[in-house]
DRENVEXGU-735590 format. One record per residue (C-alpha): residue number from 1; chain; x, y, z. Coordinates in steps of 0.1 Angstrom, whole numbers. Each point is the difference from the previous one (the first is absolute). Example, Ala and Ser with C-alpha at 12.3 -4.5 7.8 and 13.67 -1.06 7.14 Angstrom:
1  A  123  -45  78 $
2  A  14  34  -7 $
This chain:
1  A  -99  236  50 $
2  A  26  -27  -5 $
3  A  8  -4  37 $
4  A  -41  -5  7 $
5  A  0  -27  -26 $
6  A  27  -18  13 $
7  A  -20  3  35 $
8  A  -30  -15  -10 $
9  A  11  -22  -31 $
10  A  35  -15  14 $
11  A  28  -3  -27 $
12  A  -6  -28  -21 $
13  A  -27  12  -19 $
14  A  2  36  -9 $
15  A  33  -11  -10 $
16  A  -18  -24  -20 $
17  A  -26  17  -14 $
18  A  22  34  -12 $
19  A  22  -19  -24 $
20  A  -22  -23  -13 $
21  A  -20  35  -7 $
22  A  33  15  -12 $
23  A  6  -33  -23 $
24  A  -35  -3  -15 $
25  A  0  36  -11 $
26  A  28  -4  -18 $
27  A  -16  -29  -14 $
28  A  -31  18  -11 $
29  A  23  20  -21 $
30  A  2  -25  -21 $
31  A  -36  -1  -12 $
32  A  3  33  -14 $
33  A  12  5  -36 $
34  A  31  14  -8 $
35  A  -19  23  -26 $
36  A  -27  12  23 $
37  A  24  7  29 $
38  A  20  23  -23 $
39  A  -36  21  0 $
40  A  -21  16  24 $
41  A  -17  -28  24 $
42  A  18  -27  -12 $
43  A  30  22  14 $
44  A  -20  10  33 $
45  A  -4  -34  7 $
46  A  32  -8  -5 $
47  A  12  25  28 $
48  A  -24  -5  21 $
49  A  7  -38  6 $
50  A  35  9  0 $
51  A  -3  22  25 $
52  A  -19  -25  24 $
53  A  25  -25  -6 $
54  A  27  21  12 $
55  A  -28  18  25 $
56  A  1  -41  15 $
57  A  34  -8  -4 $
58  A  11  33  21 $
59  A  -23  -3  28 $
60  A  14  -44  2 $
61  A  28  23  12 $
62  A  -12  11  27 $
63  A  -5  -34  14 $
64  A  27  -19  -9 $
65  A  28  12  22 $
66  A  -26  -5  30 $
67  A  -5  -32  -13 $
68  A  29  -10  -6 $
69  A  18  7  35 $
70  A  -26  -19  13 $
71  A  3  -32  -14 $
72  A  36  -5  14 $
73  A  13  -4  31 $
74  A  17  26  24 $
75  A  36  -15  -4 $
76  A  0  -2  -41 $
77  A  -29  27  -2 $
78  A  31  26  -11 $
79  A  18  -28  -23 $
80  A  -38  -9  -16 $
81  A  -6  33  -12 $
82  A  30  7  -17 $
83  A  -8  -31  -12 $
84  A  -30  6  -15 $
85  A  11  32  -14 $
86  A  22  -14  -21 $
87  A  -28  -12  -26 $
88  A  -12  32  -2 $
89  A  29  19  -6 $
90  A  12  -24  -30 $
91  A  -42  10  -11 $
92  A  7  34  4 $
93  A  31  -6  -24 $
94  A  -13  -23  -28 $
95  A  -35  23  -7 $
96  A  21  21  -20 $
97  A  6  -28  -24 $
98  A  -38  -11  5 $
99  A  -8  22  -30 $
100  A  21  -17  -23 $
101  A  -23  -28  2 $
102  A  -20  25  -22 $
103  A  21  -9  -35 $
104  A  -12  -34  7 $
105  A  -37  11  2 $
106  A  -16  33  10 $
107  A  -19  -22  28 $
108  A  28  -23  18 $
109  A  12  29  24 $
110  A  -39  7  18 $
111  A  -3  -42  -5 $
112  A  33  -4  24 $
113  A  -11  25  21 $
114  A  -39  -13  4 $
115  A  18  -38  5 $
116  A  20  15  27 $
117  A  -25  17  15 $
118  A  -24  -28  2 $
119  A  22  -26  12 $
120  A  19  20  25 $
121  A  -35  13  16 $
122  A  -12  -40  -7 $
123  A  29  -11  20 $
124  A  1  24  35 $
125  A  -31  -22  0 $
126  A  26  -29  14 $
127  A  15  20  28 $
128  A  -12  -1  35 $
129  A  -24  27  11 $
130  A  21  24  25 $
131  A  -28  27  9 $
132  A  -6  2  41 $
133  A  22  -27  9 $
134  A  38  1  19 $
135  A  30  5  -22 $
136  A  17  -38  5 $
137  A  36  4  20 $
138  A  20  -27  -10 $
139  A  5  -18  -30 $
140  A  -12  -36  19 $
141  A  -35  14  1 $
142  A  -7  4  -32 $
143  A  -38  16  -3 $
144  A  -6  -16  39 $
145  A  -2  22  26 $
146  A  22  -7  27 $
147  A  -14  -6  30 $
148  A  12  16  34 $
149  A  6  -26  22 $
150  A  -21  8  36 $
151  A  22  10  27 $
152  A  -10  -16  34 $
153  A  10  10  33 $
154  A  34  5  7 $
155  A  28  -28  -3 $
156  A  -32  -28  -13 $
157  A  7  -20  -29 $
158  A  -20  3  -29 $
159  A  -2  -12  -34 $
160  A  17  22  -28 $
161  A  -9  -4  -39 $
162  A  20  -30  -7 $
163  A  -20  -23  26 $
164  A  31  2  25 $
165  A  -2  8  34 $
166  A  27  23  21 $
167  A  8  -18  32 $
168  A  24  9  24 $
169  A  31  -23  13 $
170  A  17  -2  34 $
171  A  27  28  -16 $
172  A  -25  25  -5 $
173  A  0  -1  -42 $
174  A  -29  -15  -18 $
175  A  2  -26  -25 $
176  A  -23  -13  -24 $
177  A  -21  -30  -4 $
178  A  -27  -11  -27 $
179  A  -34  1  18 $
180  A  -10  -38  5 $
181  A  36  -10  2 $
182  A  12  -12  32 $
183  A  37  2  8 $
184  A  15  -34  18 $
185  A  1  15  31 $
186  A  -38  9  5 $
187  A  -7  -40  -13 $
């Protein structure tokens, strides 16, 4: 189901759209009173937006490795990821410790969590979308494509991505002159 929704909704938004879900629920905890979520629907509400919260935040892992190799190039794509993991693992560290936020008020730890939620789904909003388009190669590109320069028939000059032409000298090697540049010779 995951990979289909990827297919037809790219990555940006069902990334998007689970935590923001996940954060809200959490959220909506909130509104329900301590004293009525110690009894009967008060409590199944309680679980029930919990468990959509963490429903949302589990399937956002499904797309954020994808995601996330994506969005850097194939030289640093190895070095990005790591990268990226690195938040996540001091996360996975500190939630422990999210639930001494508790002696400060019942409320604070599903307040953090909602925040995070909200803001981190708010803020994959910034990326670039990288659903049915080339992985970049090279750090110069950036989000461009690069473009493949077209090959002509054998030994013609043509002009490669930096506006320079390939001409050949008397010694057989090419050298390489600005297009609209003339050298003092051909004056």
């Amino acid at each position: 189901m995951s990979i289909g929704i990827l297919l037809k909704m790219g990555r940006r938004w069902p990334l998007c759209l689970t935590l923001v879900i996940g954060g809200v629920a959490c959220l909506l905890t909130l509104f329900i009173s301590t004293s009525s979520a110690k009894s009967g629907a008060g409590y199944l509400a309680t679980i029930v937006l919990v468990m959509i919260g963490k429903f949302s935040v589990s399937s956002s892992n499904a797309v954020v490795p994808v995601f996330t190799a994506e969005l850097f190039p194939t030289v640093v794509r190895n070095l990005g990821v790591g990268a990226s993991n690195v938040p996540a693992g001091v996360a996975l560290m500190l939630v422990p410790y999210l639930w001494n936020a508790a002696k400060v008020t019942p409320e604070l730890p599903m307040v953090i969590l909602g925040l995070s939620g909200v803001v981190g789904g708010l803020s994959v909003l910034l990326l670039p979308e990288t659903a049915n388009k080339p992985l970049s190669d090279a750090v110069e590109s950036g989000r461009e494509t690069p473009e493949v320069p077209e090959l002509g028939a054998a030994g013609s000059s043509g002009a490669n991505q930096t506006g320079e032409t390939k001409e050949s000298v008397s010694d057989g090697k090419e050298s390489n002159k600005s297009v609209g540049v003339s050298s003092e010779s051909e004056r």
